[in-house]
C-alpha positions as CSV (number, residue, x, y, z in Angstrom):
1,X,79.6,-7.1,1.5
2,X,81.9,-4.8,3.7
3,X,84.6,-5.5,6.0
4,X,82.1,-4.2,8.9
5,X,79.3,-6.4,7.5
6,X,81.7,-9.4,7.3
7,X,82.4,-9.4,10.6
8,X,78.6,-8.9,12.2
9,X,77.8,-12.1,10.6
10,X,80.5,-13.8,12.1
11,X,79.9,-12.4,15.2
12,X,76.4,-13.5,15.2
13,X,77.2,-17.1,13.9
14,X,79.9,-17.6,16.9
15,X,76.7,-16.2,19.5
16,X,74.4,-17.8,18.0
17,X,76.7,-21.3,18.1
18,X,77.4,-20.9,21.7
19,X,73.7,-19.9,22.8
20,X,72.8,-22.9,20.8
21,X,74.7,-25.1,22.4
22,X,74.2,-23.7,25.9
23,X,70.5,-24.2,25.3
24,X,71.4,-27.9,24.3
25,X,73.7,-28.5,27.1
26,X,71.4,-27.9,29.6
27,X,68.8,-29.7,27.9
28,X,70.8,-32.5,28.0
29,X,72.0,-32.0,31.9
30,X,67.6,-31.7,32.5
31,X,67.2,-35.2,31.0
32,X,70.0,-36.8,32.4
33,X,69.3,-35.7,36.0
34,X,65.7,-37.4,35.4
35,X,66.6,-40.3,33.7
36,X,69.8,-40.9,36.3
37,X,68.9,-39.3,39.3
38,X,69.3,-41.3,42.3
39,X,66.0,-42.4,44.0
40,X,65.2,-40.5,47.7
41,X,65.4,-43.6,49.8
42,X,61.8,-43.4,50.4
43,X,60.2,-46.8,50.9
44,X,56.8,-46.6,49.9
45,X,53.5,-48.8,50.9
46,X,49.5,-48.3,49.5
47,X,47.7,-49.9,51.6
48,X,43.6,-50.2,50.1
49,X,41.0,-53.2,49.3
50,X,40.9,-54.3,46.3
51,X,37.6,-54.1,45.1
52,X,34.8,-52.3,46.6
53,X,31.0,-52.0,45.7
54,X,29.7,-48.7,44.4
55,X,28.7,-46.1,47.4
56,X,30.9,-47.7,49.7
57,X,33.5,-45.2,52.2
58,X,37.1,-47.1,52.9
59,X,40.6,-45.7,53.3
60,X,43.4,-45.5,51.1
61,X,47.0,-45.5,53.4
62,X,49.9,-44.3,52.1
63,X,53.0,-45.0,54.3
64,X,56.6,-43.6,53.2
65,X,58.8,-44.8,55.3
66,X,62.7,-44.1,55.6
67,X,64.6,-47.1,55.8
68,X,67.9,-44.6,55.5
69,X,70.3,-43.3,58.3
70,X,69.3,-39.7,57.2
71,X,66.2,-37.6,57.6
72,X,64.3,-37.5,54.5
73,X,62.7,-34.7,53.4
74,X,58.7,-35.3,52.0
75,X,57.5,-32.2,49.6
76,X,54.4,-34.0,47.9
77,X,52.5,-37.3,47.6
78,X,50.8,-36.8,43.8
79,X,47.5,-39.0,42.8
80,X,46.6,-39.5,39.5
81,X,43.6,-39.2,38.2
82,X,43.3,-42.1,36.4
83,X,42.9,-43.7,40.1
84,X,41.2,-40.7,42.1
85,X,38.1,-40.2,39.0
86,X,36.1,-43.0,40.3
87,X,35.9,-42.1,43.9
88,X,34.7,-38.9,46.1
89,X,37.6,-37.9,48.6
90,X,35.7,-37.2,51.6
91,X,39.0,-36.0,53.6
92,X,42.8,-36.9,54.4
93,X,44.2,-37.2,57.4
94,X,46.5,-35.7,58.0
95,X,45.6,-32.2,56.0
96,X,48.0,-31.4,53.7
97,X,49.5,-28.0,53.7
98,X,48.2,-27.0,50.3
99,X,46.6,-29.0,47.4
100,X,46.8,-28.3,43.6
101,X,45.3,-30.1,40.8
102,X,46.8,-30.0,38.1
103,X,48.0,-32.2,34.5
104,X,46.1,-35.0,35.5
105,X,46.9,-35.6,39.1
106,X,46.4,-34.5,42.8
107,X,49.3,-33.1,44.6
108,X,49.0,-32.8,48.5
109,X,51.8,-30.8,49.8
110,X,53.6,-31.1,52.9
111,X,56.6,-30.1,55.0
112,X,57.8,-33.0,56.6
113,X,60.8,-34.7,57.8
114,X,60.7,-38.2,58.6
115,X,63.6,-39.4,60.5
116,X,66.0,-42.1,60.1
117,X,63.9,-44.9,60.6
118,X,60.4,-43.6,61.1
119,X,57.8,-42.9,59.2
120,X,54.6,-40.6,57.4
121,X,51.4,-42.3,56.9
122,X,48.6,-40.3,54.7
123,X,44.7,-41.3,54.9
124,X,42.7,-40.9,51.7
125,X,39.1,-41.5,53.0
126,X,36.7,-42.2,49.9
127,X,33.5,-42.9,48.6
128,X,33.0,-44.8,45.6
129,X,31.5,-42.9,42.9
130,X,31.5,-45.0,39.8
131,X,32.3,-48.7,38.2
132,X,35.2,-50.0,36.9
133,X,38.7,-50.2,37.8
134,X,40.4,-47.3,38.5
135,X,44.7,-47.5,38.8
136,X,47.0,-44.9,38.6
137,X,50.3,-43.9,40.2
138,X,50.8,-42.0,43.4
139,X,54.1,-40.5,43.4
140,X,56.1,-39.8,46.8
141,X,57.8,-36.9,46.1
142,X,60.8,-34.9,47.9
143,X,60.8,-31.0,47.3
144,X,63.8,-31.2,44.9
145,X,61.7,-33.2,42.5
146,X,63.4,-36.6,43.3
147,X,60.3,-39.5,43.9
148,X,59.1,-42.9,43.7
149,X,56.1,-44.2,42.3
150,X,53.3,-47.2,43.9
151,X,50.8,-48.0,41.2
152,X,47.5,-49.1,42.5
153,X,44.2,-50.4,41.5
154,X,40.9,-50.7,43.1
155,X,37.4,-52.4,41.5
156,X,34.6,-50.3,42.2
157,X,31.7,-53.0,41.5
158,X,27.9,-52.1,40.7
159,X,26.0,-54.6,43.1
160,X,23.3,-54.2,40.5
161,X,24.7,-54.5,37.6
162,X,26.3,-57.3,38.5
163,X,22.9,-59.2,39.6
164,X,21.9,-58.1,35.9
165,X,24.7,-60.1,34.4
166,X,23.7,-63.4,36.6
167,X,20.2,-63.3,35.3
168,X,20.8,-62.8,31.6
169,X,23.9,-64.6,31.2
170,X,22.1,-67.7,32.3
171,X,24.7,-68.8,35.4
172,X,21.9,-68.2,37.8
173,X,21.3,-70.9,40.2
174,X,18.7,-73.8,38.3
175,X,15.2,-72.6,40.2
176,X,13.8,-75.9,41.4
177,X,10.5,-75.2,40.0
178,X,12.2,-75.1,36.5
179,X,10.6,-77.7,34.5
180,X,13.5,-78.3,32.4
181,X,15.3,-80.1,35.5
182,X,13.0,-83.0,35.6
């Protein structure tokens, strides 16, 4: 190899090094500001029964509240799907700025500022589409990313169903014209 050929490859090991660990670095500085990042002060509340019967409409509440001397900034409340699949959302309240499904969740977007002390409260109005229970997170989010997480659960129960399982699992009420109470 030749002097000029010598020093290429060492010029490409050095850029390559330092690209390398540029690319490393900020990886690192990515998962450290998620892992470590403080919290946005946001106190949140969910606010839903906990079980309703299939075809029923109730309200899910979300209140994120600011307990902090500061105004707080709110860029997105984020539903996942695990807990939205079993239910219809009929509307919200108030209407978000912009919505976008997307990896398995909801986000509603907004451009609030709730002030030192106060307050946002978001109405999920629902209908109960299937049986089960249905949790999942929702996520309070400020635009730069920073959030914190309620997780919430709701039975949706099949009146039918249900009268089914009496019958055939035998703890139905004694009939009192069954001939084996005598």
């Amino acid at each position: 190899m030749n002097r000029f050929g010598k020093r290429a490859l060492f010029i490409t090991a050095i850029v390559t090094f330092v690209v390398t660990s540029a690319i490393w670095i900020g990886v690192g500085a990515a998962g450290y500001h998620l892992l470590f990042r403080d919290p946005p002060g946001f106190e949140v509340t969910v606010d839903q029964p906990e079980s309703v019967e299939l075809g029923d409409r109730f309200s899910l509440t979300i209140r994120v509240a600011n307990p902090t001397g500061k105004p707080i900034r709110l860029g997105s409340i984020d539903a996942y799907d695990d807990l939205l699949d079993g239910f219809e959302v009929l509307s919200t309240d108030p209407k978000p700025d912009s919505k976008q499904r997307l990896l398995g969740f909801t986000s509603y977007y907004f451009k609030e500022s709730i002030p030192p002390s106060g307050d946002f409260t978001f109405r999920l109005d629902l209908r109960a589409k299937e049986a089960g229970d249905w949790g999942g997170d929702i996520d309070c989010c400020t635009p730069g990313g920073n959030f914190v997480t309620h997780y919430t659960e709701i039975g949706v129960i099949d009146p039918a169903l249900e009268a089914d399982q009496i019958e055939t699992s035998g703890n139905a009420p004694p009939s009192p014209h069954d001939a084996s109470r005598k």
